[in-house]
N, C-alpha and C positions, 0 to 999 in steps of 0.2 A: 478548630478542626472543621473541613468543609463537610459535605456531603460523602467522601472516600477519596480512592485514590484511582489516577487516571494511568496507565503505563503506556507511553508512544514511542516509536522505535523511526528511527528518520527523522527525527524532531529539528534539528540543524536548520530546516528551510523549507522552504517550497509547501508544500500540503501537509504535510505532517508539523512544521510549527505553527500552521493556521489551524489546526484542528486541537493541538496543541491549547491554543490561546482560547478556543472555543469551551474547550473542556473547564480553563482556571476560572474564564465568564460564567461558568456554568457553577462554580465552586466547590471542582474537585479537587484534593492535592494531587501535585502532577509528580511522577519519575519520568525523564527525557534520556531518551538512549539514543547516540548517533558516536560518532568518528570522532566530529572534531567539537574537542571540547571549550575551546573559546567561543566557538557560536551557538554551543549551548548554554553557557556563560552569559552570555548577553540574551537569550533570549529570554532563560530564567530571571535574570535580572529586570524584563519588561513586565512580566507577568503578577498581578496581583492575586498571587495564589503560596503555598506553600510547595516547594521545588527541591529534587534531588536530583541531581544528575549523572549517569551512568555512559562512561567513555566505553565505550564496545565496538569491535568491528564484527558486522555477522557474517564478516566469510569464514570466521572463526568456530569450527563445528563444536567449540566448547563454551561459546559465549554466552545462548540460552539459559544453559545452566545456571553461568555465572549471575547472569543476570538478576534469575530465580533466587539465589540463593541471597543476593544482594537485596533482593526488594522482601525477602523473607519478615515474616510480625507483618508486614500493611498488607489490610486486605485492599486487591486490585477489582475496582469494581467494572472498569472500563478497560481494556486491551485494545492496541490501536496498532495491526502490524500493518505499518507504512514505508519501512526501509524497503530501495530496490534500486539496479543496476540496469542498465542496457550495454551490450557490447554490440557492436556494426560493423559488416562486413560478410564476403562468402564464409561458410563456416566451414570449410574446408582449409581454410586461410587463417582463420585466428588463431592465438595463443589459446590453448586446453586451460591453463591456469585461470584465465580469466573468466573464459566461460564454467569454470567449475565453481567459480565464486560467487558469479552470478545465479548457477543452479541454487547454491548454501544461502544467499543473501533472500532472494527473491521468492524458493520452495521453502525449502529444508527450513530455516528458522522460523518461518515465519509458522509452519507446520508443529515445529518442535517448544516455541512458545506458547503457541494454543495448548497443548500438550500437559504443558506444565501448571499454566495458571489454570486451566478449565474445569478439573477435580476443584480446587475450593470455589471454584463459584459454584458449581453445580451442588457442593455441600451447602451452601448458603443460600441456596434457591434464589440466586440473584447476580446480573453479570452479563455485561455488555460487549462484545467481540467485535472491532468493523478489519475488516482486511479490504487493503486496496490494492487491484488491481488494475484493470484496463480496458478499453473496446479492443485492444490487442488482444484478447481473450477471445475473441468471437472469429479470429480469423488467420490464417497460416501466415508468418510474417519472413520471407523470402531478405536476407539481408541483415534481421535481426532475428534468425529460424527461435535461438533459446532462448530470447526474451518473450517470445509471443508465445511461445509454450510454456514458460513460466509461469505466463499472467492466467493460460488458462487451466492449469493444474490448479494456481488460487481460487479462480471462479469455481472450477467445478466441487472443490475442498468444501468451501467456504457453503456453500448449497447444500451439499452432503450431511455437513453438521448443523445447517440449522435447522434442519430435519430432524434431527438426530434428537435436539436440542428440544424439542416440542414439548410442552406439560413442564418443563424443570425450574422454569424463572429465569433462564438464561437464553439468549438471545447473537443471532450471528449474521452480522450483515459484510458484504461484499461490495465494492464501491468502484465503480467501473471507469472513469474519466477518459475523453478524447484526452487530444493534444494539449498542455494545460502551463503556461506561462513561469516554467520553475527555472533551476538551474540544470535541472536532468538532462536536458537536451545537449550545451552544452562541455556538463561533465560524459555525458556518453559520447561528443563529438559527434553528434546529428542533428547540429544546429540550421545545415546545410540543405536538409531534405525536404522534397516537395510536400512533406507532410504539414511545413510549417509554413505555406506559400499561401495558403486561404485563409481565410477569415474567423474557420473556428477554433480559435485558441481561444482557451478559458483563462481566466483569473483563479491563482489558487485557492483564494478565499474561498470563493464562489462556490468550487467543486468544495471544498471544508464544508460550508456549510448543507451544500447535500447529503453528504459522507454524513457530517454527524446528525440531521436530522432524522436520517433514514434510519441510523442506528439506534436512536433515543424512540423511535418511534416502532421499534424493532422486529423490520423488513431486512427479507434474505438477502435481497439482490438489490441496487440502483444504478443506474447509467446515468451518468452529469450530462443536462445540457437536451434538449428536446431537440435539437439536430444529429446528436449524437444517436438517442434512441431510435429517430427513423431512421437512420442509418445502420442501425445493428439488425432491428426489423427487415429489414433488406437483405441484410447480408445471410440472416436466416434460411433466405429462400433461394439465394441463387449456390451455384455449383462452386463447390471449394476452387476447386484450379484455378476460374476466371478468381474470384476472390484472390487465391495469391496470385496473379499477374495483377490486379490492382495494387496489393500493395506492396508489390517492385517497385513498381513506378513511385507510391508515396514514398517509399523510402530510400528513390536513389535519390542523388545530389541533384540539386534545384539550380545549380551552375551551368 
């Protein structure tokens, strides 16, 4: 038996299986919740740890539960909500269905997981939370309006309770990432955007191991990447509007 048990939600790929693999290095047993269950299949099969895997889609407003009720007897001593969606496009334009999945995948569950696991940690006086988010958090995103409000209903969430969280032995950290070398891009079909035209695209490991530093070391907030952060410092101070006409621009087509 390692040290406990890790629960990551996204685990399939990109930053949540590198954070994933952080955790089993670390010698937690892992539960791995995503979609597609062959790449969690294989990812569990890399990992020198003890692994369950959990097929869930979270636009599913009942899947939480399921999940909960699935990982019931282990205690979850790490929580790692990393699942999330971007939809692209006028949002006067897109399909409602998808943007509402994106609202379930990217708030609502991730909201409704903390929810659930957070009583027994806080009974245990002990209990690790990292929620990832975005620098999309920090600024209006004209093109992707409900992805960039998603990320900052996380941030501000995610702040809120580790506040909250103060004196109990449990801990909540928010993880911010620029632009970050997954398959996100893309599966959202915004592979195309000037966002992805410069130079600072991260490695997902990379951002992993901030994410999970930051959370082992159990800090509210972090931002991947020292150009990212003077970049959010920045954006602090100037005027939302210019803010979203910047990033119109990053996020039309690079064509």
């Amino acid at each position: 038996m390692g040290k406990g048990a890790a629960l990551v939600t996204g685990a399939s790929s990109g930053i949540g299986a590198e954070l994933a693999r952080l955790c089993a290095g670390d010698g937690y047993d892992l539960i791995l919740v995503a979609r597609r269950a062959g790449r969690l299949r294989e990812l569990a099969a890399s990992l020198k740890a003890s692994v369950r895997c959990i097929t869930a889609d979270l636009s599913d407003s009942h899947a939480p539960e399921a999940i909960y009720e699935d990982a019931r007897g282990v205690p979850i001593d790490i929580l790692i909500n990393n699942a999330g969606i971007a939809v692209r496009g006028l949002f006067a334009e897109t399909d409602w269905s998808a943007q509402a999945s994106l609202l379930q995948i990217n708030m609502v569950a991730p909201a409704h997981l903390t929810r659930l696991f957070l009583p027994d940690m806080v009974r245990r006086r002990s209990g690790r939370i990292l929620n990832v988010a975005s620098t999309a958090a920090f600024v209006p995103g004209p093109f992707m309006a409900t992805y960039y409000a998603s990320k900052a209903f996380l941030l501000s969430f995610s702040e809120a309770i580790a506040n909250e969280l103060k004196g109990t032995g449990v801990t909540a950290t928010v993880l911010c990432p620029g632009p970050t070398r997954t398959e996100f891009f893309q599966a959202a079909g915004i592979e195309d955007s000037n966002l992805l035209q410069g130079g600072n695209v991260m490695a997902a490991a990379e951002v992993a191991r901030i994410g999970y530093r930051a959370m082992m070391q159990g800090k509210a907030q972090v931002i991947a990447g020292a150009r990212n952060r003077w970049m959010m410092r920045g954006a602090r101070l100037a005027p939302r509007t210019m803010l979203a006409e910047v990033t119109r621009r990053l996020n039309s087509s690079g064509k």
